[in-house]
Every structure is written in C-alpha cells, then in structure tokens.
C-alpha positions in Angstrom: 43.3 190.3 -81.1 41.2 189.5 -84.1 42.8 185.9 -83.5 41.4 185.6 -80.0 38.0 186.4 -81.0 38.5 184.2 -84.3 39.4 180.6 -81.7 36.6 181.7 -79.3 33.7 181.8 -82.0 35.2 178.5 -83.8 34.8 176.7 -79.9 32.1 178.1 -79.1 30.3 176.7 -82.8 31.8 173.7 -81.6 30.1 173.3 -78.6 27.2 174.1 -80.0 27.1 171.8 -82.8 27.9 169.4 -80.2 24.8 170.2 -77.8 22.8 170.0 -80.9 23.7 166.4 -82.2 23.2 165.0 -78.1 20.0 166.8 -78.4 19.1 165.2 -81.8 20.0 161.8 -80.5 18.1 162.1 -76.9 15.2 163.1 -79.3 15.2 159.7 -81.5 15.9 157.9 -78.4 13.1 159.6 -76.8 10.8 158.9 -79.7 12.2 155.2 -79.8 11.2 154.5 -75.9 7.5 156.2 -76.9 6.7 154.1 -79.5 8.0 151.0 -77.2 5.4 152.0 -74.8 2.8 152.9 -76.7 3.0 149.2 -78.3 2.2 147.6 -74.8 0.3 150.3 -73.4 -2.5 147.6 -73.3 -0.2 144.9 -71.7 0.2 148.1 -68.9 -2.9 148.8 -68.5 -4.0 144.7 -68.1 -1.0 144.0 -65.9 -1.9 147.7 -63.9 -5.7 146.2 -63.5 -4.5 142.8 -62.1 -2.8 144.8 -59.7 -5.7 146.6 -58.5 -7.7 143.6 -58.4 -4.7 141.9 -56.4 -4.4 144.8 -53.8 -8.9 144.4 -53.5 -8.6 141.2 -52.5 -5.7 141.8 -50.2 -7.9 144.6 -48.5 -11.0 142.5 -48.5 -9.2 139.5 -46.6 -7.2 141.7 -44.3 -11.0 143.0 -43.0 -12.4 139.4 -42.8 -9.4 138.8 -40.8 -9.8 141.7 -38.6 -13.5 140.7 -38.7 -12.4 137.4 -37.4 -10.5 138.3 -34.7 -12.6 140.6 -33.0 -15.5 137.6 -32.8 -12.8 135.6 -31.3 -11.5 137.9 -28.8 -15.4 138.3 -27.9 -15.7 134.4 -27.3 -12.6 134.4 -25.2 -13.7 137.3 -23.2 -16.7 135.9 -22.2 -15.4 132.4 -21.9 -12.3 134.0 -19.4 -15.2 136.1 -17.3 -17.6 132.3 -17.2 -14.5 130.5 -15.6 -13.6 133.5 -13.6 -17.2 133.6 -12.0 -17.7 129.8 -11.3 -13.8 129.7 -9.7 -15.3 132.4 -7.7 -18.0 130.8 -6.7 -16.0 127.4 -6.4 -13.5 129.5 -3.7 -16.4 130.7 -1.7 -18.3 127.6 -1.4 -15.2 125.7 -0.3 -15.4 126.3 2.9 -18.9 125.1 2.8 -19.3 122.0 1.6 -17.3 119.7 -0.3 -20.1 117.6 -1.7 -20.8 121.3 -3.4 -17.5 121.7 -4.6 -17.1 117.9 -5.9 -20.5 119.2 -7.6 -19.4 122.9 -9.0 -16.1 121.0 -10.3 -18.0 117.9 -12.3 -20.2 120.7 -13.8 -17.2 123.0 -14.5 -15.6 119.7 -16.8 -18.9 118.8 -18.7 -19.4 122.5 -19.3 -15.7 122.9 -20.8 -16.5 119.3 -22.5 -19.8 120.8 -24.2 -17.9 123.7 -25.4 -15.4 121.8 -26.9 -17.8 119.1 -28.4 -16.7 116.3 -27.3 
C-alpha cells in the first residue's frame, strides 16, 4: 500500500516539475516578445497614425463624392423635367402649327447645344 502512495507522489512531482519548467519557459518567451514590442512601439504608433490619417482621407473623399453626386442628380433632375416640359408643349402645339413646332424644335437643339458648350 505504502508502494501505491510512494509511485503516485513521485508522478504527481513529476507533473509538477513539468508544469513548472513550461511555465518558466512561456515566462522568458513572454518577456522576449515584450521587449520586441516595446523596441518598435514607436514604429506602432507611426505606422497606427498613418493609418488614421489614411482612413481621414478616405472618409473625407467618400463625402465629396457623395457631395458630388447629389449636385449631379440635381442637374439631371431639372434638366429631365426642362425636356419633359418643352416635349409637352412641343405635343400640344403639334396639332397647331408646324411653323411652331419647326420653331420649339430649333430652340430645343440650341438650348441642348448651349448646355453642352458648344
């Protein structure tokens, strides 16, 4: 019996010597990887700071681009509702008079030829 107990305290010394030395080595390695950072914690913080600048600019151009899209959408808008309303009037003067509609059509090209600048 005294046996028994004799094996069980030698393995269970052995296991603990064994837990110790994997916790002494995680600790140097630990230590190792600190000092490793703490030497380029400026090269971090420089690299983490471009970053943030980067991800500014990003933000910045992404609302100028929204920015510019919504005053384009405005000039189409009103661009589609002008050419809506002189077709309009075009269709109901038809019937009319063709020397009107000859006349609503050569306005209709100079006006899209101003707005294009040519």
């Amino acid at each position: 019996m005294y046996f028994l107990i004799a094996i069980v305290l030698i393995a269970e010394l052995i296991i603990a010597i064994t837990v110790i030395c994997l916790i002494n080595k995680l600790d140097k390695k630990v230590l190792m990887l600190n000092e490793r950072v703490t030497s380029i914690r400026p090269q971090i913080k420089g690299a983490l700071d471009k970053m943030k600048n980067g991800v500014e600019q990003l933000v910045k151009g992404v609302h100028t681009l929204c920015k510019y899209a919504e005053i384009k959408k405005h000039e189409y808008t009103v661009a589609i509702v002008r050419n809506i309303l002189i077709y309009l009037l075009l269709f109901t003067l038809k019937g009319r008079s063709k020397k009107c509609v000859s006349a609503m059509q050569l306005a209709v090209v100079l006006k899209d030829c101003w707005d294009k600048g040519l």
